[in-house]
N, C-alpha and C positions, 0 to 999 in steps of 0.2 A: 067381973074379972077382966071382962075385953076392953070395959072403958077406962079400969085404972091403967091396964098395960095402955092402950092408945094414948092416953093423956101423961103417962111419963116419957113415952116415943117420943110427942107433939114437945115435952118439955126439954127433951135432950134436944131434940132437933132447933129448937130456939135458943137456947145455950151454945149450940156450934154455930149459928147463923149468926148470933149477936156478937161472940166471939171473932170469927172470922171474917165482920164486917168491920169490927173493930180493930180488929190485926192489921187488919188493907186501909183502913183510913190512916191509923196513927201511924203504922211502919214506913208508908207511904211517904206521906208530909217530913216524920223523920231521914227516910231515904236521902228526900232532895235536900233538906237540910245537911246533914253529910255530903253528900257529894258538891254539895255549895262552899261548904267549911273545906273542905279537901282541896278546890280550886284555888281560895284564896290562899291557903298553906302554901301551896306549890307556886303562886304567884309571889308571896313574901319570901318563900326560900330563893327565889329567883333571885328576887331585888336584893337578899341577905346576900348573895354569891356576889351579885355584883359588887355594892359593896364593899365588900372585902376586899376584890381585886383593888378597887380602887386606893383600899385605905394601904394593901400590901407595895402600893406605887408611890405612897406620899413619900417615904425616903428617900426615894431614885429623883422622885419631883423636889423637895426641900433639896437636894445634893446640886441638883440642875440650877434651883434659884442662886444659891449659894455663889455656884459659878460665875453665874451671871453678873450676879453683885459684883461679886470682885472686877469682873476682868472690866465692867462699865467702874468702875474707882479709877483702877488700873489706868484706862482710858481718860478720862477726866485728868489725873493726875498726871498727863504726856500732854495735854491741852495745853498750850504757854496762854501765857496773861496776853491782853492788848498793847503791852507796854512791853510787851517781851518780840512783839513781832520783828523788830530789826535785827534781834539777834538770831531770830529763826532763819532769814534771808540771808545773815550770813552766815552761816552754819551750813546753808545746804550751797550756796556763791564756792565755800569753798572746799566743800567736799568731793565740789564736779572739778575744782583745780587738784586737788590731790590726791585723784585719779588719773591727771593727765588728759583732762577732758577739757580742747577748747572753749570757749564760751563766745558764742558770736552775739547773743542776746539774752539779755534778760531782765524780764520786763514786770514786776509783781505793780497788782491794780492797788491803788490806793481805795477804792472801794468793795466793800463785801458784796459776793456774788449771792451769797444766800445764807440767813442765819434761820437757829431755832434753839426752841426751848428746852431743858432736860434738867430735872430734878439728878441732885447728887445723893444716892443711896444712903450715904455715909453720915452727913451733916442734914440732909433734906432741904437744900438750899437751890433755889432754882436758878440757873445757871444760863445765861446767852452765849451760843458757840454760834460763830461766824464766819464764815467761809471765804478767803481771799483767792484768786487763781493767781499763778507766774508763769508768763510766757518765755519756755526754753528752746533756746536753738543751741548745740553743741555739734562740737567735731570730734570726732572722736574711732575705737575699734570699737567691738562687740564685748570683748574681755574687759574693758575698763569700764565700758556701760554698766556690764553685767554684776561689778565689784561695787560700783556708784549704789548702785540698787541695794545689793546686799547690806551695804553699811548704813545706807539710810535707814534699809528696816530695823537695826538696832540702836539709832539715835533717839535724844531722850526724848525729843517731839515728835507732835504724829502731825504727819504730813502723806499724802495721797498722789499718788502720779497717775494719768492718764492721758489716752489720744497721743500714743506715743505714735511715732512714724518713725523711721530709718530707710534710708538710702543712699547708695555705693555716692560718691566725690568724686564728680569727673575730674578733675584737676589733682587728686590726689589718690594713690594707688594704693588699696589697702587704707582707705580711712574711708570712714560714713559720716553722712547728715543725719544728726538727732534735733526732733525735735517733740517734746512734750508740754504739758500742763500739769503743772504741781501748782495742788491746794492746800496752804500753808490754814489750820483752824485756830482760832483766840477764840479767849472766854473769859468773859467778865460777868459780876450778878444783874439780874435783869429787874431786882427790885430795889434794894437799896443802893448798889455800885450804879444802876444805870440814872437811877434817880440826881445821884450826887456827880454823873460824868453829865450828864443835862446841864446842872448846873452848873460846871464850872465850863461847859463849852459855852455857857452863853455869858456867864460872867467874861472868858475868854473874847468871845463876841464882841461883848459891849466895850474892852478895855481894846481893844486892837482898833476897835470902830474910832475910840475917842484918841486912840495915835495918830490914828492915819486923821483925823480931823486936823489935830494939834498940828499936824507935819506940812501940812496944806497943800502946795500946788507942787512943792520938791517930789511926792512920791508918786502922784500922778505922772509928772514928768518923765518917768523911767519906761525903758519899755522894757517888754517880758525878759528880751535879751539878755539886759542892764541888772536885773533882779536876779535871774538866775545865777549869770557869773558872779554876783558880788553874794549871792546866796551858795555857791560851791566855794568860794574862799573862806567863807565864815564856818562853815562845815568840817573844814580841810578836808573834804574827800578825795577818797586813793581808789577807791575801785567804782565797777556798775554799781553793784550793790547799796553804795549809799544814795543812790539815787531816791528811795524812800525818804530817805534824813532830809535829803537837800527843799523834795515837796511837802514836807511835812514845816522844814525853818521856816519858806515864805510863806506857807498857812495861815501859819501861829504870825509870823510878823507883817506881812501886810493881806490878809484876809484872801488874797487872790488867788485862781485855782490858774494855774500854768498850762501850757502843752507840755506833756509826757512825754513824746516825742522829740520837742524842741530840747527840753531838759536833756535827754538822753544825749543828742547829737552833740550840746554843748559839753558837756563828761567829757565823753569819747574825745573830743579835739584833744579838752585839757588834758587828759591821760597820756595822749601821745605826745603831746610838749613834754611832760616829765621826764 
């Protein structure tokens, strides 16, 4: 009797052992699996929140491109052409007279200070915009400056002013010296229009080369002086402003690059003969 009860004791007792070593192994390993599963849960909800945020901002983001797009159209489409640039110069020549704003100078470069490239949103056409400076001196108040400004900023081109300076006119009581830099911008295409201005400047080139051959020792003969006046007659120029025209005729007609300066002072005379 003492050995069957010990030997179902011995057998319970082995049944809880077996049990409860099996409980602690398997619950175990399952434990850390759970709580490993639980981590990455809470890792992907995270990344899910985030997410979210982000995807809750793509409208406010698409609203912002949208923006962008246009108002770079916008801008492109206030760009004048390279072949609009004389009208830009005088558009703003005479926005500073009808203000009542002296003009003691002004001087725009015949060459670009700085160009670059820009895809146009609209067409996807890449675009060369180039940057020309004009050097301003004006006489002028504060009030008509200040109207100059205003009206430029709603003219159809976009033009930039900077490095403005002002200072009182000794010689004149109540009027200032202005002087700034306006950057007048052109745009032409930088793959097929640039392709085909290449060619015709060298075609240009080659037929100006074979005048001035043809012409022989009469145009050498001239000096820059000679060229300029009979290149402001040809022009009929009435203000500074065409001064662009005037160095752009003997470009084109006898290939020569002039003094700016010279040119300018020759104007000036003829203006004041008028």
């Amino acid at each position: 009797m003492d050995k069957q009860k010990n030997l179902f004791i011995g057998t319970i007792a082995l049944v809880v052992l077996t049990c409860g070593g099996w409980y602690f192994m398997y619950f175990s390993e399952l434990n850390k699996s759970l709580e490993k599963m639980s981590a990455n849960y809470n890792q992907l909800k995270n990344e899910k929140n985030k997410y979210t945020q982000i995807k809750n901002k793509f409208p406010a983001i698409e609203k912002e491109w949208i923006e962008l797009k246009n108002d770079l159209s916008s801008l492109i489409q206030k760009i004048p052409t390279d072949k609009q640039f004389d009208n830009v110069t005088k558009m703003l020549f005479s926005l500073m007279e009808k203000n009542k704003l002296a003009v003691d100078n002004f001087n725009p470069s015949l060459a670009p200070l700085d160009e670059k490239q820009i895809m146009n949103p609209e067409t996807k056409e890449t675009i060369l915009v180039e940057k020309y400076p004009i050097d301003v001196e004006l006489r002028g108040n504060f009030i008509d400056f200040g109207n100059f400004l205003d009206q430029l900023a709603f003219s159809n081109y976009y033009l930039t002013i900077s490095n403005i300076q002002i200072s009182q006119n000794p010689y004149t009581e109540g009027e200032q010296k202005i002087s700034f830099i306006s950057y007048v911008y052109t745009k032409n295409s930088s793959t097929t229009a640039g392709i085909v201005q290449n060619n015709q400047n060298f075609a240009s080139a080659a037929t100006s080369n074979k005048k001035n051959s043809d012409s022989g020792d009469i145009t050498l003969e001239k000096s820059d002086e000679d060229i300029i006046t009979e290149a402001i007659q040809t022009t009929g120029a009435t203000s500074l402003i065409d001064i662009v025209k005037i160095i752009k005729h003997i470009k084109e007609k006898t290939g020569k690059e002039v003094d700016e300066n010279l040119a300018i002072s020759l104007l000036q005379k003829r203006l004041k003969n008028l």
